[in-house]
C-alpha positions in Angstrom: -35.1 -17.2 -16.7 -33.8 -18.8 -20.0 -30.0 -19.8 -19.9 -28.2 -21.7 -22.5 -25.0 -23.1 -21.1 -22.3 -24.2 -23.9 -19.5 -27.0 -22.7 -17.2 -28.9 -24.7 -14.3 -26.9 -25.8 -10.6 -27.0 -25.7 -7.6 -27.5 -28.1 -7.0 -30.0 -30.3 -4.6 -30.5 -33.6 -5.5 -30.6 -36.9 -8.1 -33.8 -37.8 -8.8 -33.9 -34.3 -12.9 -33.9 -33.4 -14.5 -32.4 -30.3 -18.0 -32.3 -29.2 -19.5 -29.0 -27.7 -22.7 -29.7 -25.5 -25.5 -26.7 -24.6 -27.8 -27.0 -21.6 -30.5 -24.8 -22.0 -33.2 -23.8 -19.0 -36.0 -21.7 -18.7 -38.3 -22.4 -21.3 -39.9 -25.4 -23.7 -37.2 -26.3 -25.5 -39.0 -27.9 -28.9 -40.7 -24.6 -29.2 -37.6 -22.7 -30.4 -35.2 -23.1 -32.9 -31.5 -24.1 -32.1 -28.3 -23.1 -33.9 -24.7 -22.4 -33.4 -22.8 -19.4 -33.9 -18.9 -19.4 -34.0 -16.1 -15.8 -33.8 -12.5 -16.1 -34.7 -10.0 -14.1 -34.0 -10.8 -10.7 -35.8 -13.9 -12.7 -37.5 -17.6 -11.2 -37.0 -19.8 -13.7 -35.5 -21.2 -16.2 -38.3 -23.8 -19.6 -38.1 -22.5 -23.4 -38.0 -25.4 -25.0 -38.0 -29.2 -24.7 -36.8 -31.8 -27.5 -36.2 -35.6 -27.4 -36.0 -37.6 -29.4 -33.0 -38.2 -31.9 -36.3 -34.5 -32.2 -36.4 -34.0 -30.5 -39.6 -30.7 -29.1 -40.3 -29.3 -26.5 -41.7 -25.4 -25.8 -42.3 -22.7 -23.6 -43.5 -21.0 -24.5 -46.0 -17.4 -24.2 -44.4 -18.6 -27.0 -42.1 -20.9 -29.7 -44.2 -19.6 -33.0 -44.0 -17.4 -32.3 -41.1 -19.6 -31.0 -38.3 -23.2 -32.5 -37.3 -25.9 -30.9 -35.1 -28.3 -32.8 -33.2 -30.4 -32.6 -30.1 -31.4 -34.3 -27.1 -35.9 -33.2 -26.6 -35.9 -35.0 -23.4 -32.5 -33.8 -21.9 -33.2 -30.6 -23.4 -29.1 -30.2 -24.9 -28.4 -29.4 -28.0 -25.1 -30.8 -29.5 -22.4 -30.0 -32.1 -20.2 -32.9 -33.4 -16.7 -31.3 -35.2 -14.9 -33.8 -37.2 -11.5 -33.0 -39.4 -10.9 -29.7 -37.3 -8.7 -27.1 -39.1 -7.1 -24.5 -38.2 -9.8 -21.9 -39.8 -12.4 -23.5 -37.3 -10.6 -21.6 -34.2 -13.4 -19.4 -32.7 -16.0 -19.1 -30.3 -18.8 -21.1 -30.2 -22.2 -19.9 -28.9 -25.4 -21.7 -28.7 -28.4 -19.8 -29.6 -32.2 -19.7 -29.4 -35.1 -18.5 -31.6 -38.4 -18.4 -30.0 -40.5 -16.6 -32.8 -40.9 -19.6 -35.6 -42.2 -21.8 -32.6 -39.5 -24.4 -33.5 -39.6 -24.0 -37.0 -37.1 -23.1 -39.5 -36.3 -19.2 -39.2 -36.1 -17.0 -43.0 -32.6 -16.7 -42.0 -31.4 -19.5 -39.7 -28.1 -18.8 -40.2 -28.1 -15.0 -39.4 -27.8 -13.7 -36.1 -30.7 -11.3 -36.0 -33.1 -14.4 -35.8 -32.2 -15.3 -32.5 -33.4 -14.1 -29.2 -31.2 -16.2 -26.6 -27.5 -16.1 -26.6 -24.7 -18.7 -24.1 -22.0 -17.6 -22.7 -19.7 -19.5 -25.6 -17.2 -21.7 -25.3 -13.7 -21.5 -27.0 -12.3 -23.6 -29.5 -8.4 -24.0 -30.7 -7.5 -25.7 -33.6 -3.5 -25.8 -34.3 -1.9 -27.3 -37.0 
């Protein structure tokens, strides 16, 4: 049974920096793509970042140069680094997986329809 467990969140101020962690079980892990998902308050749900089993990235642009994605092959955990929180960056973060490209990068790897495995999230505050 696949499971993707997200850890890591909590509240910080403004310029703070928190790392969210996702465990993920039941399957081969570099045979799927990896992203991160986020929802704000009254936001639809929108991608952070994704990474291939390469460890190519991809990210928005709302987070380049303050968040970083990377991945542990052998723990099987994917990571997100957040640097220089703001406010805007309140939301819920979910890990997700995409099985179809076999690890490579999706059409879309920021859009939610390319992913088939969804965590339970993990909540973020940013105050100012």
């Amino acid at each position: 049974q696949v499971q993707l467990v997200e850890s890591g969140g909590g509240s910080v101020q403004a310029g703070g920096s928190l790392r969210l962690s996702c465990a993920t079980f039941g399957y081969t892990y570099s045979m799927c793509y990896m992203a991160w998902f986020r929802q704000g308050p009254g936001k639809e749900r929108e991608g952070v970042a994704g990474i291939d089993h390469d460890g190519s990235t991809t990210y928005a642009d709302s987070v380049k140069g303050r968040f970083t994605i990377s991945q542990d092959n052998v723990k099987n955990t994917l990571y997100l680094q957040m640097n220089s929180l703001e406010p805007d960056d309140t939301a819920m973060y979910y890990c997700a997986a995409a099985i179809k490209y076999g690890g490579n990068t999706p059409t879309s790897p920021l859009l939610e329809y390319e992913y088939n495995y969804w965590g339970q999230g993990t909540r973020v505050t940013v105050s100012s």
